[in-house]
N, C-alpha and C positions, 0 to 999 in steps of 0.2 A: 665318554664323548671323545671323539679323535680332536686333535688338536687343530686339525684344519677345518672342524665345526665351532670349535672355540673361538676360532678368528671370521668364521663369518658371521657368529654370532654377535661378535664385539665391532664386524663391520658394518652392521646390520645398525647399532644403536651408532656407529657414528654417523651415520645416514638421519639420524635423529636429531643428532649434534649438528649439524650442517642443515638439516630444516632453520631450526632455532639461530642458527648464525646468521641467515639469510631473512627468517619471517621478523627478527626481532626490530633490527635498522627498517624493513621495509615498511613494518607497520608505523613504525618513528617516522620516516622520511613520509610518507602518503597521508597517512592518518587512516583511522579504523572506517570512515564512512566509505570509500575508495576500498580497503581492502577485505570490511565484508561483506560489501556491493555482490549482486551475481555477475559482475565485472562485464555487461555487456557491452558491444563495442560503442554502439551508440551515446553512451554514457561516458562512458573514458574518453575517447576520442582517440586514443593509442594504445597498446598493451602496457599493463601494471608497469613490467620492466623496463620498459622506456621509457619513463617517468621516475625512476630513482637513481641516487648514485652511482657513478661508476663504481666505488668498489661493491657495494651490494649488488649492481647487476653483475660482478664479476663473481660472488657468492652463490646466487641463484645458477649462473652457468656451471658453478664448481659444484654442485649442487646435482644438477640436474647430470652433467656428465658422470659423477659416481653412482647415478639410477642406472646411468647405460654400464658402466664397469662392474658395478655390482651381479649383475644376472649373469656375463660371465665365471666372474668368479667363482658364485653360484653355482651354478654347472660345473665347475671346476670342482669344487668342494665334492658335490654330491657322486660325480662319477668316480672320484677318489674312496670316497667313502665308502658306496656301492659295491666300487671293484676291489674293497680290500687292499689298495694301493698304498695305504698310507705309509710312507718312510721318513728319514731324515730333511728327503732332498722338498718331498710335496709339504713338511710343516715351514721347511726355510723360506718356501717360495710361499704359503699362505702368510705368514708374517710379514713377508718382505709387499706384499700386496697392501697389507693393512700400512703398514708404513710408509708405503709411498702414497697411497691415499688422504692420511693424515696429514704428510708435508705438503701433500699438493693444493690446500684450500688455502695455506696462510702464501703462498708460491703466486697462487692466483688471484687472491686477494690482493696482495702489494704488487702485480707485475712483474716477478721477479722471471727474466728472461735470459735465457732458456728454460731454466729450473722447471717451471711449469709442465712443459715440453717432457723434461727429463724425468721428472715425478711422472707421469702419464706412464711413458714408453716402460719404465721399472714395471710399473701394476700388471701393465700387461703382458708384459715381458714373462713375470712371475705365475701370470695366470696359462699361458700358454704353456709354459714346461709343465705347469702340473698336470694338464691334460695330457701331454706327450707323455710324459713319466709314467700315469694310468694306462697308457695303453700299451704300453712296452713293459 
């Protein structure tokens, strides 16, 4: 396995990890009747996340933005893969992916400002080169 499968497979289960960071407070903060309801609106009166913590709606966002970074990556990974691409430059830039991913939940969690911002632009920062790198 290339190493930039390694990391999306370790990014994969942190995706897992950050379920659990976010389902855990929210089932605390709501209670289970709320959140294993089939959440309609009529019933709630607002969405789930409107109704918990700022930091766990800041978990569920941090959450839900690495679903959207993820499938890049993804793509990232596989056309790397695909194309035989794999070098020094596409594993430093799939780690450095995983790693700003990681920094970026406890960043978004506490509101650490910029930082948040900065953890972002890194992932993707990281996820573009390795596309560019694949095709050159």
């Amino acid at each position: 396995m290339t190493p930039e499968l390694t990391t999306l497979a370790l990014a994969a289960l942190w995706q897992v990890v950050q379920i659990a960071l976010m389902a855990i407070p929210a089932n605390l903060e709501l209670g289970t009747a709320k959140t294993l309801s089939p959440r309609d609106p009529d019933r709630l009166q607002k969405p789930l996340m409107e109704q918990v913590s700022l930091r766990t709606g800041r978990l569920h966002r941090a959450m839900t933005n690495h679903f959207e970074g993820l499938i890049l990556f993804t793509i990232a990974v596989v056309v790397v893969t695909l194309a035989e691409a794999s070098s020094p430059l596409t594993t430093a830039c799939a780690w450095t992916y995983l790693a700003a991913r990681i920094l970026y939940v406890p960043a978004y969690a506490f509101g650490w400002v910029p930082w948040r911002s900065a953890f972002w632009t890194v992932g993707l920062g990281a996820t573009v080169v390795m596309l560019v790198a694949a095709l050159i």
